[in-house]
C-alpha positions in Angstrom: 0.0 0.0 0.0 1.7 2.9 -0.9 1.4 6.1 1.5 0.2 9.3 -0.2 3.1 12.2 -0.7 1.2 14.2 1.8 1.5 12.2 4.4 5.5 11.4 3.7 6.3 15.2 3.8 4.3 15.3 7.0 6.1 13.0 9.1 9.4 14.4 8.0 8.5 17.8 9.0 7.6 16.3 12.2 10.9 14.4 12.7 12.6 17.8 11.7 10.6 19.9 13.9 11.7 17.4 16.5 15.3 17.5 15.9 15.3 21.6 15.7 13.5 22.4 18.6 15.7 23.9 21.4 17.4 21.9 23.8 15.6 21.3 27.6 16.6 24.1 29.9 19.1 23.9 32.7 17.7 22.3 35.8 17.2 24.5 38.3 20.3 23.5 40.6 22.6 23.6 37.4 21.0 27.2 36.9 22.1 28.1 40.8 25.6 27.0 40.6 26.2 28.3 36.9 25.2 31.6 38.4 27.4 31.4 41.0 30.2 30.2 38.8 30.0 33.1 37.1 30.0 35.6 40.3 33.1 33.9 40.3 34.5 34.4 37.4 33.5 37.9 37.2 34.9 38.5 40.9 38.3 36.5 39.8 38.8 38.5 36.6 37.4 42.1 37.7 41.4 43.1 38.9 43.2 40.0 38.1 46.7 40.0 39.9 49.0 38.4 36.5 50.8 40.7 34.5 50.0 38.3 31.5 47.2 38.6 29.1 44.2 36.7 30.4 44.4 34.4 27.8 47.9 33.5 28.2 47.3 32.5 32.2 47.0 28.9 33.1 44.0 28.3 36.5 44.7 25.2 37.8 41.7 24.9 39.7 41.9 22.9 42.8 39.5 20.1 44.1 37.3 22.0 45.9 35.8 21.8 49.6 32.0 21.2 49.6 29.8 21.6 52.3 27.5 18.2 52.4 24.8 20.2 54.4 24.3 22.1 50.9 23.3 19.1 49.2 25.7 20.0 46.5 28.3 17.2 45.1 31.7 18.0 44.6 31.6 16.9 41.0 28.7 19.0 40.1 30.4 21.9 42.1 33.5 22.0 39.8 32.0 21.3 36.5 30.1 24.1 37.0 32.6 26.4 38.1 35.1 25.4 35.5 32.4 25.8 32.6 31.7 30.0 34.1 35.9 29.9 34.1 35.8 28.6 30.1 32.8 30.8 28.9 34.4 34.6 28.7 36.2 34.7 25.4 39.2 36.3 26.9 39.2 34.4 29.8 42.2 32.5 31.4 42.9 28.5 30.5 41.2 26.1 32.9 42.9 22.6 34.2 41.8 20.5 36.7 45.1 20.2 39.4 46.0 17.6 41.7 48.2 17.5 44.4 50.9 15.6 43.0 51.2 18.4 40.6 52.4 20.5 43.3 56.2 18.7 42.7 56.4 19.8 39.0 58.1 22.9 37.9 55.7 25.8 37.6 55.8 27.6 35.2 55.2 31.6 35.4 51.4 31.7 34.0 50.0 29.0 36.4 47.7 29.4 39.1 46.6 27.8 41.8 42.7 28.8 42.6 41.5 26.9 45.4 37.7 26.9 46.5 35.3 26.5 49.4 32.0 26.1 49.3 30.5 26.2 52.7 27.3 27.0 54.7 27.1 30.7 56.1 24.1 30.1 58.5 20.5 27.9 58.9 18.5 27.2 56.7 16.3 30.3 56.3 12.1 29.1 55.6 10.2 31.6 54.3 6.4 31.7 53.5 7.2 29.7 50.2 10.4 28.4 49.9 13.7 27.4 52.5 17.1 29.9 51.7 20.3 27.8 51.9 23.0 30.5 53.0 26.5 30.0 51.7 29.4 31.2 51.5 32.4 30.5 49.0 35.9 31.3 49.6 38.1 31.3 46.8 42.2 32.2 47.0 44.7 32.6 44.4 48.4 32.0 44.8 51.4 30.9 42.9 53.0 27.0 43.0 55.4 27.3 45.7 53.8 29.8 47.5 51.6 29.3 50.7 50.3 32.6 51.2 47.5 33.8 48.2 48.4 36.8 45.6 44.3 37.2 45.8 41.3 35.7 48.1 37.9 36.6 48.1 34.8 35.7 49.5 31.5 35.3 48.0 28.4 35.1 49.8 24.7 34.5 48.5 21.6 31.3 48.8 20.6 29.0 46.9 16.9 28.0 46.8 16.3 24.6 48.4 14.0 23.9 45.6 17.4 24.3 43.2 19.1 21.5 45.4 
């Protein structure tokens, strides 16, 4: 039985349609710590302390400190903090660093960010949602060097709904 040209060129606009349409949106937590990734970023890069182009500087971003309490994984954490590192054009190069690293020669456009993501307080309810206070330090040194070039601390909520 063959199937009228009508009906062909209407299930292949369908199947089209299908594979055009936009992509799901962000689930909420990946929203929440995308925008805190880039608070980050824009706090890191606002009066960065290299005298090297952006672009030239190597972060090598350290495993981070997670506060379980947040409900936030580690993993989840650093991907989304090393995607708001990536996304400005100019921005610097992102590489995950571990400690073992610490024994190789540096060279003079690596950094060392290290991050901590902790809670800054209870968990505030209101009439239609619970506030997760945190707080997120971040400092910036050289290889070598114990004591940070830069350090800065962030402080916000997510939405418990987002966790």
């Amino acid at each position: 039985m063959k199937r009228p040209p009508l009906l062909r060129a209407a299930l292949l606009g369908l199947l089209l349609s299908g594979c055009a349409s936009a992509p799901d949106a962000p689930t909420l937590l990946r929203q929440a710590l995308f925008g805190l990734g880039e608070t980050a970023t824009a706090s890191l890069l606002r009066e960065p302390v290299w005298t090297r182009d952006t672009p030239d500087v190597v972060l090598l971003l350290a495993s981070p400190d997670v506060d379980d309490s947040l409900g936030v994984s580690q993993s989840r954490f650093t991907e989304s903090l090393s995607r708001a590192l990536l996304a400005p054009s100019d921005g610097p190069q992102v590489i995950d660093w571990a400690p073992e690293m610490q024994d190789s020669d540096s060279r003079d456009n690596q950094w060392l960010l290290e991050t901590s993501l902790s809670a800054d307080g209870p968990r505030l309810r209101l009439s239609d949602r619970d506030l997760l206070p945190y707080a997120l330090h971040m400092r910036l040194r050289r290889l070598g060097d114990s004591e940070p070039q830069w350090q800065e601390t962030l402080y916000g909520a997510f939405d418990a709904t987002a966790l």
